[in-house]
C-alpha positions in Angstrom: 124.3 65.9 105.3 123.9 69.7 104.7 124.5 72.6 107.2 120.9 75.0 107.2 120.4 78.5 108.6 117.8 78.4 110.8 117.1 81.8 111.0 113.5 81.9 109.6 112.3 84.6 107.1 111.0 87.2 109.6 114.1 89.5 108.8 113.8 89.4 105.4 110.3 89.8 105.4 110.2 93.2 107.4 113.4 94.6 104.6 111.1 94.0 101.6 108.4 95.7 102.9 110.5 99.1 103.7 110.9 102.0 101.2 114.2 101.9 100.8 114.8 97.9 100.1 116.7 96.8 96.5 116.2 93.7 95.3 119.4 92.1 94.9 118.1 89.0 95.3 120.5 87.9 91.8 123.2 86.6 94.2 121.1 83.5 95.3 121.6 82.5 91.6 125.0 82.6 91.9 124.8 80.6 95.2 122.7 78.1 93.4 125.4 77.9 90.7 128.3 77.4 93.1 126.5 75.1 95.6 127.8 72.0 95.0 131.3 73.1 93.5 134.5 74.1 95.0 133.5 77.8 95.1 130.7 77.0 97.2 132.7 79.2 100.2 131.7 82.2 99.2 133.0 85.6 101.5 130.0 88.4 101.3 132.4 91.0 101.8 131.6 95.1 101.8 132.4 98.4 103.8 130.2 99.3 106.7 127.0 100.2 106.3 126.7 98.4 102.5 124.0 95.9 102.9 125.9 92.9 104.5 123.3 92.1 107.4 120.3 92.1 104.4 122.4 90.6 102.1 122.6 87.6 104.7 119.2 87.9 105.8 118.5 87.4 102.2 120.4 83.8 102.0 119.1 83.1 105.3 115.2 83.6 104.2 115.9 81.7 100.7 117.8 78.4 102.4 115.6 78.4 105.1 114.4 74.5 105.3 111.8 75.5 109.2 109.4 77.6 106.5 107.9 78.4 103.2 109.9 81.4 102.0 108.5 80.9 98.4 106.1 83.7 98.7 108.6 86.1 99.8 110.6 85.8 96.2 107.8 86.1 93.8 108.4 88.9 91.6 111.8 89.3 92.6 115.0 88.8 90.4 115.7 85.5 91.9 111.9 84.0 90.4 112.9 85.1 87.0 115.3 81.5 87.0 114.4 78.4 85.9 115.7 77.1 89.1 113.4 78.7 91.3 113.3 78.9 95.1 116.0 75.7 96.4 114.3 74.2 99.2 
């Protein structure tokens, strides 16, 4: 049995829209990469003010099993893998 965020994607949804937002969205492919290995702990670690609480809202949005977060990732980095969106 797997542990889920249930955060929802209303966080995520209100960064992308702002001016300001930069799609990192790359790192979820690394967490798809690493899911099911031994690096799977992975510490998203960065000085204040750096991008932590989006960067999380960001994992939250794309793991999120409660809704349909595809929508939200089309045309970002993450959409240019194969794998896609891992619900």
């Amino acid at each position: 049995m797997g542990i889920f965020l249930n955060r929802g994607n209303e966080e995520f949804d209100s960064v992308i829209h702002s001016q300001i937002y930069v799609d990192k969205t790359d790192i979820l492919h690394f967490f798809n990469e690493v899911i099911n290995t031994e690096q799977r702990y992975v510490c998203v670690s960065r000085p204040r003010r750096f991008g932590k609480s989006i960067t999380a809202n960001t994992i939250a949005a794309y793991f999120e099993k409660g809704c349909d977060s595809r929508p939200l990732f089309q045309g970002r980095k993450i959409s240019e893998y194969e794998i896609g969106i891992a619900i």
